[in-house]
LODOVO-167598 format. One record per residue (C-alpha): z, y, x. Coordinates in steps of 0.001 Angstrom, whole numbers, padded with zeros to 6 digits, always signed. Layout:
# residues N
ZYX
...
END
This chain:
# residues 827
-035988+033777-040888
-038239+030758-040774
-039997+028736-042969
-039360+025025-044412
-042334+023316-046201
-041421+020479-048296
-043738+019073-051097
-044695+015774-052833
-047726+013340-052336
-049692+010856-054573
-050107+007260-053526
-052861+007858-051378
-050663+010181-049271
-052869+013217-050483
-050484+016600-050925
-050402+017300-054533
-047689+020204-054794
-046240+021988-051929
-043353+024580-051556
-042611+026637-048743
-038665+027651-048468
-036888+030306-046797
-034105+029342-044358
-031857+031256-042083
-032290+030220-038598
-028643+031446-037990
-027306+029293-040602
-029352+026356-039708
-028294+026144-036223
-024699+026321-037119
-024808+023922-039660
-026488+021350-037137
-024263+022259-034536
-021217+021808-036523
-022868+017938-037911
-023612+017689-033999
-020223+018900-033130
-018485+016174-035759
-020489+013143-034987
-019324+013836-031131
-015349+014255-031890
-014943+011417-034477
-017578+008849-033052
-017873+008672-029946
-015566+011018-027211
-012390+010678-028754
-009634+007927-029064
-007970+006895-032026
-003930+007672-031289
-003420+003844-033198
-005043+002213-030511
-006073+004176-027919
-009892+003540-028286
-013417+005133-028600
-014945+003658-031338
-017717+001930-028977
-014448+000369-027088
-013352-000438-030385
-016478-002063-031607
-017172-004393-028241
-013572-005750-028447
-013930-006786-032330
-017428-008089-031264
-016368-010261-028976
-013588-011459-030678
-015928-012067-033617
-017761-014087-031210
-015544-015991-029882
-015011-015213-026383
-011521-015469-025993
-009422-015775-022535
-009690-019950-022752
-013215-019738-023159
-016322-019470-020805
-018164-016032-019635
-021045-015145-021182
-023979-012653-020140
-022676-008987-020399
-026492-008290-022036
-025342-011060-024649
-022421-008764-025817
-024295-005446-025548
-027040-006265-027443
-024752-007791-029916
-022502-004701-030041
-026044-002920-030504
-027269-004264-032903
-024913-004733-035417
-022206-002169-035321
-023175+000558-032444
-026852+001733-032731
-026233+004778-030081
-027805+002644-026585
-027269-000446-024263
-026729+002081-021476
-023248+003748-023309
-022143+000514-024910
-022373-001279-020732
-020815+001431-019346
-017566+001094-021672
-017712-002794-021261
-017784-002135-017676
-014353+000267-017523
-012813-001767-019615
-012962-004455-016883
-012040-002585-013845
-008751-003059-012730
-008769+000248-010625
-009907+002107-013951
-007449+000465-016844
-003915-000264-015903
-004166-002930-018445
-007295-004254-018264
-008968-005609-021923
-012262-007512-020506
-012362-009946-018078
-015410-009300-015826
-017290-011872-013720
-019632-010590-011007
-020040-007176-009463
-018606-004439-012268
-018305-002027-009452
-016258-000524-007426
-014704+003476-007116
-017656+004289-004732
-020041+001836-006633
-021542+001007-009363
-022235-001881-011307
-024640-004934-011538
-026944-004566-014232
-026090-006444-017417
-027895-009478-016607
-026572-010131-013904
-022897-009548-015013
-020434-011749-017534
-017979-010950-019646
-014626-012617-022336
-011854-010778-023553
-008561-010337-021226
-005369-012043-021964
-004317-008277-023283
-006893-007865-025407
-006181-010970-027596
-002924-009047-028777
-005304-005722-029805
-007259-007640-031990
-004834-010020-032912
-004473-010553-036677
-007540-009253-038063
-007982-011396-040532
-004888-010782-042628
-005847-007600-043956
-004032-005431-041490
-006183-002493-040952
-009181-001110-043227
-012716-002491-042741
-015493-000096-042840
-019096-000549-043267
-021447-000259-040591
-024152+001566-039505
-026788+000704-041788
-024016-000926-044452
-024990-004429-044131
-021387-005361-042132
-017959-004132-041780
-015753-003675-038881
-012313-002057-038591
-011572+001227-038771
-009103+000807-036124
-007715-002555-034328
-004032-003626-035050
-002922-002876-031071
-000026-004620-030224
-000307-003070-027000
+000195+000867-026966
-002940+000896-025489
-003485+004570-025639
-000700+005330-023149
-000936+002312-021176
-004779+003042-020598
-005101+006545-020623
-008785+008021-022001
-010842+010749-020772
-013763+012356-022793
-015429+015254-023303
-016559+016417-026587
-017940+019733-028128
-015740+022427-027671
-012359+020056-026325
-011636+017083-023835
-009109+014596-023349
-007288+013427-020314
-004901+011230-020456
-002849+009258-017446
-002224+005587-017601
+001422+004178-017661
+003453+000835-017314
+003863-001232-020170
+006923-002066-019873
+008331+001464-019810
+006357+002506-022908
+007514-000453-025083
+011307-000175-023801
+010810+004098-025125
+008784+002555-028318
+011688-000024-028966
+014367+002707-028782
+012259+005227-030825
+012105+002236-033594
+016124+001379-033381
+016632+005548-033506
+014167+007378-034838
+015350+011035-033881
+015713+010241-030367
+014974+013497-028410
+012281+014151-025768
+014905+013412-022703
+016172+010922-024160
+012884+008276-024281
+011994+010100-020359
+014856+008044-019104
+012250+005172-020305
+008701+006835-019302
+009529+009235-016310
+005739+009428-015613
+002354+008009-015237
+001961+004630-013546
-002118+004621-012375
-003720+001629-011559
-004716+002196-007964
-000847+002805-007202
-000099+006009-004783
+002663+008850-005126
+003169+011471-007662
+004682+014539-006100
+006559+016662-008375
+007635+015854-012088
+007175+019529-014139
+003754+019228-014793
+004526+016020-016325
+007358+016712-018128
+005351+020352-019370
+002646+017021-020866
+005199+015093-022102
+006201+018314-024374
+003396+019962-025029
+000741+017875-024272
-000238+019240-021886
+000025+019774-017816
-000652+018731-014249
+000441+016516-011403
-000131+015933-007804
-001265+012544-006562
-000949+011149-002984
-002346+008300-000912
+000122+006060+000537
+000225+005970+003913
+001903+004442+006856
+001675+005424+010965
+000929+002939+012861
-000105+001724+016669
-003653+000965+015920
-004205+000342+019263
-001660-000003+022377
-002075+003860+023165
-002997+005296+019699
-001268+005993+016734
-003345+005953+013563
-002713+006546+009873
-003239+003824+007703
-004041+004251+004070
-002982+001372+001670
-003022+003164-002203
-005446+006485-002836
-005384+008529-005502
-006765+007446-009028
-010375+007141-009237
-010495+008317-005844
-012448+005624-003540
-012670+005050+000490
-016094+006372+000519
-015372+009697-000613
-012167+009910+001771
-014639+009334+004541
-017170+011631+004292
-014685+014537+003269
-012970+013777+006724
-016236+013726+008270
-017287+017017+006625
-013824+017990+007767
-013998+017400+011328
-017279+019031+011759
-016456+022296+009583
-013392+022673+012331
-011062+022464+009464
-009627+018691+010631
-008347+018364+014168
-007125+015092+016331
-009000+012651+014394
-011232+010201+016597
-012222+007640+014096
-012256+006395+010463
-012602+002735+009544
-012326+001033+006222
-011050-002591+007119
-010323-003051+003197
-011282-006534+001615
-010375-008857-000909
-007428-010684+000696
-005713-007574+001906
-006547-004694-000385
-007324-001176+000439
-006884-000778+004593
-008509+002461+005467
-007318+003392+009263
-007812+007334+010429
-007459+007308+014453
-005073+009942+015662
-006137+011590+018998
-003899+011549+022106
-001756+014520+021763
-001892+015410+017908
+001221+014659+015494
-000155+012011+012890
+002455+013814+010818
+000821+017048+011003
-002672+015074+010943
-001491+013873+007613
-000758+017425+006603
-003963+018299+006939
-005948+015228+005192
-003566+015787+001875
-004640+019539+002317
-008509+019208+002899
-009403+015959+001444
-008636+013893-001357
-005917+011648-000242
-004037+014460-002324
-005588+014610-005814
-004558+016997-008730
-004926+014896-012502
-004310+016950-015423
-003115+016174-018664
-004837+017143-021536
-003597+014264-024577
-005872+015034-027039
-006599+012108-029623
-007643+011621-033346
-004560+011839-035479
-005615+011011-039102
-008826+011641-038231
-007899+014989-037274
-008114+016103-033172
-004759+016989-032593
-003105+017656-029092
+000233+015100-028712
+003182+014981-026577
+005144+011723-025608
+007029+011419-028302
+004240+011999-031037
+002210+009237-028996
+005179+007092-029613
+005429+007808-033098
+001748+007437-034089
+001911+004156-032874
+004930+002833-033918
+003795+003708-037369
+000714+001974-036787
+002365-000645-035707
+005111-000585-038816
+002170-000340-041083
+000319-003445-039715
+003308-005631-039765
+003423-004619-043966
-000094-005183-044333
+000507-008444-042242
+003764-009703-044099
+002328-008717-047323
-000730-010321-047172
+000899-014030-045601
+003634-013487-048557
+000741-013405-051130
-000903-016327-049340
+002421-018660-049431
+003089-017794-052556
-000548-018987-053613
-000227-022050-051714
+003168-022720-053028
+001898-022483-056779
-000929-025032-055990
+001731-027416-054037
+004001-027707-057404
+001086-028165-059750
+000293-031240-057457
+003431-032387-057589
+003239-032153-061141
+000229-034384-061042
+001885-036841-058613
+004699-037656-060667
+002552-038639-063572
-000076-039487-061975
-002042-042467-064014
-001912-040356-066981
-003865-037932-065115
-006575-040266-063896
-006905-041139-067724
-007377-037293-068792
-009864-036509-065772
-011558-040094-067029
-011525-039401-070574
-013224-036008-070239
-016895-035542-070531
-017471-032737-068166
-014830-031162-065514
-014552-028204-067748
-013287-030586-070285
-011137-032030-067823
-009693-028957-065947
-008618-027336-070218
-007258-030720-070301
-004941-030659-067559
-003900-027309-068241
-003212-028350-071907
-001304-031433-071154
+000942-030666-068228
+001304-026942-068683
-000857-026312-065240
-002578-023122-064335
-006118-022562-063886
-005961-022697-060021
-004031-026038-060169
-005691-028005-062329
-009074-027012-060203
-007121-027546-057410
-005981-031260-058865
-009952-032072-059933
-011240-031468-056197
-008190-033236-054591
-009453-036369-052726
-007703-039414-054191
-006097-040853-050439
-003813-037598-050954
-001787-039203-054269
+000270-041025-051888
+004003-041986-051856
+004255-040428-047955
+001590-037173-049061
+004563-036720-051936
+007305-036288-049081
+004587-033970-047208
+004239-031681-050083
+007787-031651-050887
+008443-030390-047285
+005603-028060-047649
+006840-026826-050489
+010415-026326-048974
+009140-024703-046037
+006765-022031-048334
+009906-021023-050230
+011695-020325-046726
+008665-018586-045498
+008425-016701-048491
+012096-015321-048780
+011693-014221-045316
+009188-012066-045889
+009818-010561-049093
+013373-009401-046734
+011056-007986-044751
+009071-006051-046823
+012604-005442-049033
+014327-003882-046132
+013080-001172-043569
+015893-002323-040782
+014517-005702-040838
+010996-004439-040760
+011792-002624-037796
+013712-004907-036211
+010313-007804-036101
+008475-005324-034507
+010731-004167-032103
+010893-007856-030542
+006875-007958-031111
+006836-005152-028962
+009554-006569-026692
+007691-010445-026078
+003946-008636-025933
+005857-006432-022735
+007296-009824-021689
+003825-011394-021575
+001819-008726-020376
+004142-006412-018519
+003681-006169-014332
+005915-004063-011996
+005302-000388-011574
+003295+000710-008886
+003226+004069-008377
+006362+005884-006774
+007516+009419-008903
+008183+011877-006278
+010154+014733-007172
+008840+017007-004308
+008054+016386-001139
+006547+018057+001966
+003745+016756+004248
+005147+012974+005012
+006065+012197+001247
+009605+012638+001968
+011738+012785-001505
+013912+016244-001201
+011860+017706+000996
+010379+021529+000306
+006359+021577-000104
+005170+023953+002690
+002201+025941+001710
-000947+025356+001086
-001920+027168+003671
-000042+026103+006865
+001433+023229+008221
+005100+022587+008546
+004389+020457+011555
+002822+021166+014393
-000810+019915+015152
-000220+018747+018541
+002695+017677+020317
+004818+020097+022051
+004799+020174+025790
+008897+019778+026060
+010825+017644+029093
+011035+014397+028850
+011281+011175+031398
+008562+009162+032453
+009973+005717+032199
+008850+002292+034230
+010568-001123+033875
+010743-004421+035815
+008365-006168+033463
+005776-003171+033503
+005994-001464+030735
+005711+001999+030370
+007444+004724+027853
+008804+007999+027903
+011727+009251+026270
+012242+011925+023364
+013343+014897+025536
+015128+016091+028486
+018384+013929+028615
+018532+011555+031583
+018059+008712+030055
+019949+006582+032050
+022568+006951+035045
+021951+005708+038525
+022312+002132+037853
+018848+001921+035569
+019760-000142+033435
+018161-000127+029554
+019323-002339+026686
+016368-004589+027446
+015039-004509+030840
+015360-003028+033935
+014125+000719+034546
+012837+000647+037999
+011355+004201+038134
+012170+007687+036200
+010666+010128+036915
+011538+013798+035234
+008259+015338+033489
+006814+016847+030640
+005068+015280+027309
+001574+016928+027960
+001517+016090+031793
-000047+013960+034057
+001668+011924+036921
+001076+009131+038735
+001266+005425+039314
+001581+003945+042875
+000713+001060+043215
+001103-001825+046112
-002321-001057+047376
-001492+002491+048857
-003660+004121+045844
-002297+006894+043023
-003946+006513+039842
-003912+009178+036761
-001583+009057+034306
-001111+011306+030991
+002602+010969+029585
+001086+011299+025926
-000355+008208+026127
+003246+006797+026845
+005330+005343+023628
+008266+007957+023023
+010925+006069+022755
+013229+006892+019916
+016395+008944+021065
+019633+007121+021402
+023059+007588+022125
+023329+004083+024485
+020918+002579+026688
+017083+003309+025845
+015280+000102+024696
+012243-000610+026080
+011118-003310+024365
+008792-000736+022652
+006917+000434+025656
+003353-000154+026512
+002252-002431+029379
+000700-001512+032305
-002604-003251+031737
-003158-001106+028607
-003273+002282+030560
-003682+001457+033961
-007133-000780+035307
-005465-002372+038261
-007155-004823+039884
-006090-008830+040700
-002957-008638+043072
-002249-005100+042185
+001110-003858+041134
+002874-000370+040399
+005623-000008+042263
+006723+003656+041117
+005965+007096+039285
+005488+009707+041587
+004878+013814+040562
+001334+014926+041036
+002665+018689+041608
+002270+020207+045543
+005140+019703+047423
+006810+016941+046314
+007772+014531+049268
+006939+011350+049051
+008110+008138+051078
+006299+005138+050813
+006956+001188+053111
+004592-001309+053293
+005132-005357+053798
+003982-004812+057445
+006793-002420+058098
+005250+001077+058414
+006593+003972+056778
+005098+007032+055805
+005618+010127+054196
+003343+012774+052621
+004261+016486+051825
+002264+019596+050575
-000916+017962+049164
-001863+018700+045546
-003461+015896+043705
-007359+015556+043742
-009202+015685+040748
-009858+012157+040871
-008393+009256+038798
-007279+006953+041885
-006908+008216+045451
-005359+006506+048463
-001964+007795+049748
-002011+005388+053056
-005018+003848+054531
-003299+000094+055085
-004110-002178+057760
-005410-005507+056673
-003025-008085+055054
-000670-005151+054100
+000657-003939+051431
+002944-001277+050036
+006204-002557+049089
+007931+000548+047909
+007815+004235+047290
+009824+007088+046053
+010497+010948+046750
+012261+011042+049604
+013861+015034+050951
+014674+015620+054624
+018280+014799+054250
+017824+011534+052250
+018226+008173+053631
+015306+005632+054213
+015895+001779+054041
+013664-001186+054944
+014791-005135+054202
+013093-007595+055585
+012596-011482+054299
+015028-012756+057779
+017586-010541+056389
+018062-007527+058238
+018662-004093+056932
+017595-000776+058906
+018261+002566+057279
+017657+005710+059324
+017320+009553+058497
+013622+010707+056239
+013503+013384+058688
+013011+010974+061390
+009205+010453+059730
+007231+013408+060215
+005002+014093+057216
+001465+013073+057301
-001921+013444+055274
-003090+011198+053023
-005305+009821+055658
-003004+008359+058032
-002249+005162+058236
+001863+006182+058566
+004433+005193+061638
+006768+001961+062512
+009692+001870+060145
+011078-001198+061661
+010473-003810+064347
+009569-007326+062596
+009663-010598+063882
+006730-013109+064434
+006074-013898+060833
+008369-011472+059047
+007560-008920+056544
+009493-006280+054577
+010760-007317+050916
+012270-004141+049704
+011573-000027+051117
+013691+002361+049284
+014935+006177+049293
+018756+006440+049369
+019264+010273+047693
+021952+012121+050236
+023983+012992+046706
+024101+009152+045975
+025589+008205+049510
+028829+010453+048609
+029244+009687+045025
+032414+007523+044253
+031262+006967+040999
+028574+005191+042175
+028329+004315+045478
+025240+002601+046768
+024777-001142+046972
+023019-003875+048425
+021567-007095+046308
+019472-009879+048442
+018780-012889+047065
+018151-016078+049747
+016135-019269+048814
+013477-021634+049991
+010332-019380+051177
+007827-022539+050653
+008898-022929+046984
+006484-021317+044156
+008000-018161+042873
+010120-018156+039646
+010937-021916+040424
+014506-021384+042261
+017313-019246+041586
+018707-018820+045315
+021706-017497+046048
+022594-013717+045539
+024974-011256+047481
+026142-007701+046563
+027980-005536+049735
+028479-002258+049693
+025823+000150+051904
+028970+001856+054049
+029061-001607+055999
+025889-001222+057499
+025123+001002+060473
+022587+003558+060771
+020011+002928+063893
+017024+004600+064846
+013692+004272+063203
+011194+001575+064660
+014307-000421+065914
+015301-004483+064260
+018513-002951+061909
+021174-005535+060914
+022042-009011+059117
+022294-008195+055944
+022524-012337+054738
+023931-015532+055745
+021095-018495+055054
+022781-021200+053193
+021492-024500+053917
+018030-025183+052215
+017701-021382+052540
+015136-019305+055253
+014402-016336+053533
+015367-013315+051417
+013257-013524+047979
+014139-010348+046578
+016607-007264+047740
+017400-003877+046379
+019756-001040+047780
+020652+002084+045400
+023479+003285+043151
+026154+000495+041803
+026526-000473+039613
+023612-003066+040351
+022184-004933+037278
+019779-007971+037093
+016981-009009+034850
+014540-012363+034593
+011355-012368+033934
+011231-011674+030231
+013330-008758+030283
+016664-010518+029802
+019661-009836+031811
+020832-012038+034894
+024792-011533+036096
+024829-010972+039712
+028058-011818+041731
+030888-009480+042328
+030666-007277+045431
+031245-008927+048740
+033216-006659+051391
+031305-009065+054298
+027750-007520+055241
+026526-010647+057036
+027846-013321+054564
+026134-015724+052655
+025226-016010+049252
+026215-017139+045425
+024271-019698+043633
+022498-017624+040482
+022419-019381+037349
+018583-018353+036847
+015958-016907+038768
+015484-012806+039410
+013048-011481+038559
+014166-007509+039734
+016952-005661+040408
+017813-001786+039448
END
């Protein structure tokens, strides 16, 4: 029990009688509780089903309407409107009344947004500028909430402290409440609801108006879910549909995302939509948190690039080696780039809390919104009709209208004059006071024809709206196209995309693995694949094991001048033309998607994004890093060489060949005992002799004479002849040289090409002169380019595009055909 004292005092506030009362405590607290309890549900956490506001929302959008801050006008301070809202219809704090202003101007927060902020009003990480510093006007939407307020469409209550009124609810011609979504908390029950696209809620409104016992599936095919501000993915539809019912359920929300090269030898994961109400900044430090509790692998990096021009750009770094697939797996799983929302649509119904499915939304509203066009239409009916009944009482006066100058005149006071007029030309009370306070420049012969028309157009107006209000179809039927032009007006595309499952990429159809594993795996299986090099260096490997192209080379783009038969998670080399082997891991090589024809290698990475080579260098080849593999290599000065049984060093670059000065290697591949050596020189002869011939050496040496040159002469092409290649019919081996000018600049003449067939030229013995291979032309004094390996032979230019080369010539020594355009390799 405890103890009340109450009592009475005497003007100089001295206690004259006092009585002590006993209450229950129990009974106190629940009483408070319950008025507590009350004043939170009804005034302040929950939204009105009408129009889908909190009464502070509702009060700061009347405000500034009643103050005249409409779309066409300027800003004004955000402080202006709060302390305005304050103090004359919301007496619960600046701090509440900013914050509502404030989400009611974030386009992130509101899919429709109702105030139209200027300056910072936050961000999803941030908050916003203080009030000061912040202005504020209604939105283009909000116009049609409050639109029509003053012709009597909703009930006015009194305020606070009873001195004003303001509307118990605004006339929404938006369906704001399903449009905007709400959240709140109040005592003992919440509400959470999910924004969604104007235009699909008005087309389901329009066809719940034109049949009003449309089912539940039937106004889905018009809402099939949520459409949040910030864009993203829903993944899977039951939840919503269990909401849509009942009122209440759950759905999963994911970033959108897109793999990308980020840089030439990483893949990365960009991020262009998140979640709702999910920002950058808390995507970041859960992937940091992530990476160092071991529960994220093969991330390097996370940037947020996003501005103003371009959006939301957050780019996640994939490590060398890891699947961004299965990288994405894990972000949906362990941060929140995968959000859950649930949907709890609880809103004041009658002033009741009641928990509503789509269709009772739809309903609530549409009868608010049939209501309000009655109010409307029967308050502008009683307001023609008024003006209509003054207009033919001053057309009364018109027609007569010296004899009413001589009443008014003739009268001692207007009372006089007003029974007067009434008496003498059978006017009402309203007319004849509306006749005495008429200016006199309005008895006119063109004011006549004005009120005539007037008049005309007041009966029209007048007969259309009594139909109205006589006939519920036609009632209907005005605010179905209401609805339809404010969706017109107002209405953007949708932007978030309804999944109805999907596994870890988003893909529609697709199971959902588990929450607890991946259905990808982390990093990228170590399965065969070819290590590919073309003509205009770039580099790429293909998908898996299949040779990816026969013994001529030849991709839909460019040239493939080396393959070499590896694995995805190995390292090989690159040889270059300055006797060194540098470090190579396949992973960092583009796959190459697989293909029935021809790889393209337009895709491929270039050399100078893997490989530091220095001025002058170039890679002539991939070579195998594993012991054993033989290797034959030719320089420009005509030594050969060829190194066995070594394993790779642990550095990145090594030297194969230690070069004399002025030389260079020219030409390399893996080269067995039985295969076939051949060195071209630039004064066109051709010496091929036996790889056993050139006893293998370490990587040391300096290598042996391949070939005798001339005074002058160096070697243009080295290259390994495979002993299955010299007896294959399908594709027996060729010879290309190419003769021109040696004094012109390179890439500046086309020359002249031949192609004979290897049989016509004679082994001889290593460090001998070999044959003519090439007839000079006149003009001509050199061999440019040459090439010997499997037909058939194929050409490409400088960019990658393809040259034709001449037909094979059966004469070894013969000259040339003019080429259209210049070579640029051969393969």
């Amino acid at each position: 029990m405890a103890r009340r004292r109450t009592g009475t005092t005497d003007p100089a506030d001295a206690p004259v009688e006092e009585t002590i009362v006993d209450i229950d405590v129990a009974a106190e607290m629940e009483g408070s509780f319950l008025e507590y309890a009350y004043s939170v549900i009804y005034a302040r956490a929950l939204p009105d089903a009408r129009d889908g506001l909190k009464p502070v929302q509702r009060r700061i959008l009347f405000q500034m309407a009643d103050m005249g801050l409409r779309p066409d006008r300027a800003h004004v301070k955000s402080a202006r409107v709060v302390g305005e809202v304050m103090g004359k219809l919301h007496p619960h704090g600046d701090t509440a009344i900013y914050d509502a202003l404030v989400r009611m101007a974030q386009p992130f927060s509101l899919r429709l947004p109702l105030v139209d902020g200027h300056g910072n009003f936050g961000s999803l990480d941030d908050g916003p500028a203080a009030p000061r510093y912040t202005e504020a006007r209604l939105a283009p939407a909000a116009m049609a909430m409050v639109a029509d307020l003053d012709e009597d469409v909703v009930d006015f209550v009194p305020n606070y402290d009873n001195k004003l009124t303001q509307p118990g609810v605004l006339p929404a011609a938006i369906p704001n409440l399903l449009v905007n979504g709400a959240s709140g908390i109040a005592v003992g029950m919440a509400t959470n609801m999910a924004p969604h696209n104007l235009v699909e809620v008005v087309a389901a409104a329009r066809h719940l108006v034109a049949h009003p016992d449309a089912s539940l599936e039937d106004l889905m095919r018009f809402v099939p879910g949520p459409d949040l501000p910030t864009g993203g993915k829903i993944v899977g539809l039951d939840g919503i549909r269990d909401a849509y019912a009942a009122g209440r359920g759950s759905f999963r929300i994911r970033a959108t995302t897109r793999i990308e090269n980020v840089t030439p030898r990483r893949k990365g994961i960009v991020v262009t939509e998140l979640p709702y109400l999910v920002g950058p900044e808390k995507v970041i430090e859960k992937i940091k948190e992530g990476v160092q509790a071991k529960k994220l692998s093969g991330i390097t990096s996370v940037v947020d690039l996003t501005d103003r021009q371009h959006g939301l750009r957050l780019v996640i770094e994939v490590k060398t080696g890891f699947n961004p697939e299965a990288v994405l797996e894990q972000l949906y799983r362990y941060t929140p780039m995968e959000d859950s929302f649930g949907l709890n649509n609880v809103a004041l119904v009658d002033g009741q809390p009641r928990t509503l499915g789509l269709r009772e939304m739809l309903e609530v509203w549409v009868g608010h919104r049939l209501e309000v066009v009655r109010r409307r239409s029967t308050h502008r009916l009683a307001k023609r009709r008024e003006r209509l009944h003054l207009v033919e009482g001053l057309l009364v006066a018109i027609l007569d209208i010296d004899e009413v100058i001589q009443v008014i005149r003739t009268s001692d006071t207007a009372d006089a004059a007003r029974e007067r007029l009434m008496g003498v030309f059978d006017l009402s009370h309203p007319q004849a006071e509306y006749i005495l306070e008429l200016r006199l420049r309005r008895l006119t012969k063109f004011s006549r024809l004005e009120l005539e028309k007037e008049a005309e157009q007041l009966r029209r107006e007048i007969a259309e709206l009594e139909a109205i209000l006589a006939d519920d179809a036609l009632l209907r039927s005005v605010v179905s196209d209401e609805m339809a032009q404010v969706a017109q007006t107002y209405g953007t595309p949708r932007r978030t995309i309804l999944l109805e499952s999907a596994g870890g990429t988003g893909v529609v159809g697709a199971a959902a693995p588990a929450r607890g594993r991946s259905a990808t795996p982390l990093e990228i299986a170590d399965t065969p694949c070819w290590a590919l090099l073309s003509a205009t260096g770039l580099l790429a490997r293909t998908a898996d094991e299949s040779e990816p192209v026969r013994a001529g080379r030849r991709s839909s783009h460019d040239v493939v001048l080396s393959a070499l038969p590896t694995s995805a998670r190995a390292e090989i080399g690159a040889l270059t033309s300055r006797g060194r082997v540098r470090r190579l891991s396949v992973l960092d090589l583009p796959a190459l998607p697989p293909t029935d024809g021809p790889p393209s290698l337009s895709g491929g990475l270039p050399l100078s994004e893997v490989l530091e080579l220095e001025p002058g260098e170039r890679v002539l080849a991939l070579v195998s890093l594993d012991a054993g593999t033989p290797l034959a290599l030719g320089t420009a000065g005509g030594v050969v060489k060829r190194v066995v049984g070594e394993a790779a060093p642990a550095r990145d670059v090594w030297d194969v060949i230690t070069l004399r000065d002025g030389d260079e290697v020219v030409g390399a591949a893996v080269a067995a005992d039985d295969d076939e050596l051949v060195l071209v020189t630039d004064d066109a002869q051709l010496l091929h002799f036996g790889a056993a011939s050139v006893r293998p050496q370490g990587r040391a040496a300096g290598g042996m004479t391949g070939i005798k040159l001339g005074e002058g002469r160096r070697v243009v092409h080295f290259g390994v002849l495979p002993a299955a290649s010299l007896a294959d019919p399908q594709a027996p081996p060729v010879v290309v040289t190419v003769a021109g000018a040696a004094g012109a600049l390179p890439g500046t003449q086309a020359g002249s090409a031949k192609v004979t067939s290897f049989a016509l030229y004679p082994a001889k013995g290593r460090a001998t002169g070999g044959v003519r291979a090439h007839r000079f032309l006149r003009g001509e004094d050199a061999l440019l380019l040459a090439w010997v390996g499997p037909s058939p032979a194929r050409g490409t230019g400088s960019g990658g595009q393809s040259v034709e080369l001449p037909e094979v010539d059966q004469r070894r020594d013969g000259s040339g055909t003019p080429l259209a355009a210049p070579l640029h390799a051969v393969g």
